[in-house]
C-alpha positions, 0 to 999 in steps of 0.5 A: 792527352795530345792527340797525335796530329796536334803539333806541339813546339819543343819550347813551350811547356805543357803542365799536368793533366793538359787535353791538346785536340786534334790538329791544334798547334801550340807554338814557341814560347807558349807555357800552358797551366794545369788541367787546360783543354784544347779541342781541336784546330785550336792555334795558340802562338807565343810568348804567351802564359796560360794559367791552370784550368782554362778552355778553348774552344775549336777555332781559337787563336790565341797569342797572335800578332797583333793588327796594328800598322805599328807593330814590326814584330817585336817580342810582345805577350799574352797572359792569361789567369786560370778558368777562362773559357773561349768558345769557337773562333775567338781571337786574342792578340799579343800587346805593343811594345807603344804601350806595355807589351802585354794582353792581360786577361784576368781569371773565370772569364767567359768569352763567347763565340767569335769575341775578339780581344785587341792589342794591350788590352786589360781584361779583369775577372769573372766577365763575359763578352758575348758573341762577336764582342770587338774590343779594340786595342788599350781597353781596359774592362773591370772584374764582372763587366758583361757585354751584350753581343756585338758590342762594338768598344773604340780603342783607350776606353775604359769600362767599369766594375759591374758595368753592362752594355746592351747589345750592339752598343757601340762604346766611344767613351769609358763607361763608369762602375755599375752603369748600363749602356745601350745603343749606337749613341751608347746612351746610360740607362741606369745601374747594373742592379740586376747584376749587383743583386746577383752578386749579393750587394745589399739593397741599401748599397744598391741604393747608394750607387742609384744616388750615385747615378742620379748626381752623375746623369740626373742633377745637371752636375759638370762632371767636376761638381758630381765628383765633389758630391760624390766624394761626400758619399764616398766616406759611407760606401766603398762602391762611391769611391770607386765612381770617384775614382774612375771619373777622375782617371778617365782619359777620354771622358764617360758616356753622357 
């Protein structure tokens, strides 16, 4: 149903069973899935594709111009899975042509009110970014990493699969898998292990990844001696070797 104030571009394609609230706008370029709902005052600009199932809330921006001096623009994108839901007042932005030239937002991710994506940034799967979550351009955020409200995320870095960030934490470097950080000096406090029981990890993994950990933040290892440890580790469980090979990709270095 599109209620009869909503405006809609005649080049952008709406699947089936699609709600468009009143006073929304879907602009040129815009491809929406099936079964989406917009409420009202909702604002989603192109070239943007929209998967089947997602949600957004009054007040989202969706697919804008990016904030970037840089950006002169050109014809950038947005894509975004299937079962996402925006609350109020979340924006999101289109990429760059200095990187990719496209946002990626991945499947059944929960954006809470007033979070904002950046430029270029790459968003797995099932995570959550809580109230006035910032997350500047280039980041790139693993399948079930959480962020506490007011997470603050400096652009390029990388945060983990299962990672957790407590809130107000202010993110200046990548954050490895399963890791929870907290506060200004984003300062590790452990593994997700809540967070990986939840999601039906054994007990003896748990206890794999807190050794893990314990080579990584606890023995004085360099970050080159921990990855030769934890390569050794790594034959047994999957789980080490996604640490290995997240410390061996990180650019700007991980919290310490």
């Amino acid at each position: 149903m599109i209620h009869e104030s909503a405006v809609i571009s005649p080049n952008a394609t709406i699947g089936e069973n699609v709600t468009v609230g009143p006073f929304s706008i879907v602009g040129d370029n815009v491809v929406i899935g099936d079964n989406c709902r917009l409420e009202s005052h909702v604002v989603v600009k192109g070239p943007t594709r929209i998967g089947s199932g997602n949600h957004f809330y009054q007040f989202t921006s969706i697919g804008e111009d990016c904030q970037d001096k840089k950006y002169a623009g050109e014809l950038t994108e947005l894509v975004i899975g299937d079962n996402n839901v925006f609350r109020e007042g979340v924006t999101v932005h289109r990429g760059t042509v200095q990187d990719q030239g496209i946002t990626r937002i991945g499947s059944g991710n929960l954006l809470m009110v007033n979070a904002h994506v950046a430029h270029d940034c790459v968003i797995g799967d099932n995570t959550i970014l809580a109230n006035n979550v910032a997350v500047a351009g280039h980041v790139e955020i693993g399948d079930h990493a959480i962020l506490g409200g007011t997470t603050a995320v400096h652009q390029f870095c990388k945060i983990g699969k299962h990672a957790f960030t407590g809130g107000g934490a202010i993110v200046l470097r990548d954050i490895p898998p399963f890791v929870m950080v907290s506060g200004t000096k984003h300062v590790p406090q452990g593994i997700n292990s809540e967070g990986l029981r939840r999601r039906g990890y054994s007990k003896e993994t748990i206890m794999a990844i807190k050794r893990a950990y314990k080579v990584i933040y606890r023995d004085n290892n360099t970050i080159g001696e921990a990855v030769t440890k934890l390569k050794d580790m790594a034959t047994e469980h999957d789980e080490i070797a996604l640490l290995v090979n997240f410390l061996t990709g990180s650019e700007r270095g991980i919290v310490r």
